[in-house]
Residue, then its C-alpha position, 0 to 999 in steps of 0.5 A: x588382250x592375252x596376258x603376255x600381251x599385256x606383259x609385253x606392253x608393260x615392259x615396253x612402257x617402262x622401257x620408254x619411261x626409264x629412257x626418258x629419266x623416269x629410271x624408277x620406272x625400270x623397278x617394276x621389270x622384275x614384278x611384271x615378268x614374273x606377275x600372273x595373270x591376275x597381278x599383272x592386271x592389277x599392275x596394269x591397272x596401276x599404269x592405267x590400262x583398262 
């Protein structure tokens, strides 16, 4: 998966969590927009991706 795959993905799950009442969720948009490649695969790991 490229890295604005990844991007992508990430900002689509924190959206669905945040419209779910886990508002918290939405903190991260900020990190993962500007994160690079090797931080937003560590963001990623953080959500569970692989």
């Amino acid at each position: 998966m490229t890295t604005e795959e990844l991007r992508r993905r990430l900002l689509e799950e924190i959206y669905a969590g945040a419209m779910a009442g886990m508002g918290a969720m939405i903190l991260d948009e900020d990190r993962i927009r500007r994160a690079d490649d090797k931080e937003l695969r560590e963001i990623a790991a953080q959500y569970g991706y692989r």
